[in-house]
C-alpha positions in Angstrom: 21.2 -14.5 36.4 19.0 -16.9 33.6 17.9 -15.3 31.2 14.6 -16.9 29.8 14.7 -17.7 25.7 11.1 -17.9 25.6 10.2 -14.8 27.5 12.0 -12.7 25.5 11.1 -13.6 22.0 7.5 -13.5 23.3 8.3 -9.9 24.5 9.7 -9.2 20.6 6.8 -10.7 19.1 4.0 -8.9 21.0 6.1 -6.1 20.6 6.0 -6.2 16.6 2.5 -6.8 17.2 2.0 -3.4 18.4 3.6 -1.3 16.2 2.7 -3.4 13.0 0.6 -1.4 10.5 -1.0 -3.2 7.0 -0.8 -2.0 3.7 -4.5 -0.3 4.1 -3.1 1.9 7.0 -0.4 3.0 4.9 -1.9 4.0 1.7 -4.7 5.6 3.9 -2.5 8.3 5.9 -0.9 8.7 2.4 -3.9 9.8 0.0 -3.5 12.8 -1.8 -0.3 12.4 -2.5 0.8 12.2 -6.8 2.0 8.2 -7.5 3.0 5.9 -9.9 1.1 2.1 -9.5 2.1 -0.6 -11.5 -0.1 -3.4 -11.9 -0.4 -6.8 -13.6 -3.7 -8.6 -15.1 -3.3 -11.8 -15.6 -5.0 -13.5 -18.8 -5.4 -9.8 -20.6 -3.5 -9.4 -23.5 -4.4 -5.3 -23.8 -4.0 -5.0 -20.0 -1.0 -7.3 -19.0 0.7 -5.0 -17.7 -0.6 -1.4 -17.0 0.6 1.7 -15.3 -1.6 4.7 -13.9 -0.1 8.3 -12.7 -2.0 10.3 -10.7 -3.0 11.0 -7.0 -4.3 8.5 -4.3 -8.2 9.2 -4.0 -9.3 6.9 -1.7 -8.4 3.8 -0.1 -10.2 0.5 0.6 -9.5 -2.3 2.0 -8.9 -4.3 -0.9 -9.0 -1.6 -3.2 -7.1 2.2 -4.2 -8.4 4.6 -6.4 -6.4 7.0 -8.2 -7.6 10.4 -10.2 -5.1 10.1 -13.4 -3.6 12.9 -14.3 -4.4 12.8 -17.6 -7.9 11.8 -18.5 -8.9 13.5 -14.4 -10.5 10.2 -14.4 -10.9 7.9 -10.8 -9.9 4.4 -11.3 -10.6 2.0 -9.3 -7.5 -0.8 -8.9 -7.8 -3.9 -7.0 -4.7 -4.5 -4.7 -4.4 -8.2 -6.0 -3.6 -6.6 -9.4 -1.1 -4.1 -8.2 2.6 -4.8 -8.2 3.8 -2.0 -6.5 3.0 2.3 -5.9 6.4 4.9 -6.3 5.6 8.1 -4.2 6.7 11.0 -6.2 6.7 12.6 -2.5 7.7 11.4 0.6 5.4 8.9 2.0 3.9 9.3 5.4 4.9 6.4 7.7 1.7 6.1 10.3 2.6 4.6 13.6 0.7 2.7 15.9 
């Protein structure tokens, strides 16, 4: 029996393909739920480094907003400024 190389990383590959979800997808199936972001502005000295608590309002595709807990305010945060999101609650994991 030969077993071909090629075939079978393209069957992994295509695979991945299929299943892979993006950041956007995530956040999307996740909104509602209370978080913690951390982000970073570059060039800011009162806004280095800032963090917001609150639930995930809405989600963009370049963009989250989050209702802070509390001023009840939406902010809207650019994903090139945020570093990472904690989940106070489990995260839902969407599939494809």
């Amino acid at each position: 029996m030969h077993l071909n190389y090629t075939d079978d990383v393209d069957n992994l590959f295509s695979s991945q393909k299929e299943t892979r979800i993006f950041s956007e997808d995530f956040m999307q199936a996740n909104v509602g739920k209370k978080v913690t972001v951390y982000t970073t502005y570059d060039g800011s000295a009162e806004w280095r480094d800032k963090i917001f608590i609150g639930t995930l309002a809405a989600v963009g595709r370049d963009f989250i907003v989050i209702r802070e807990d509390k001023s009840r305010k939406e902010v809207l945060l650019y994903n090139i400024n945020v570093d990472f999101v904690y989940f106070d609650e489990a995260a839902f994991i969407p599939k494809r």
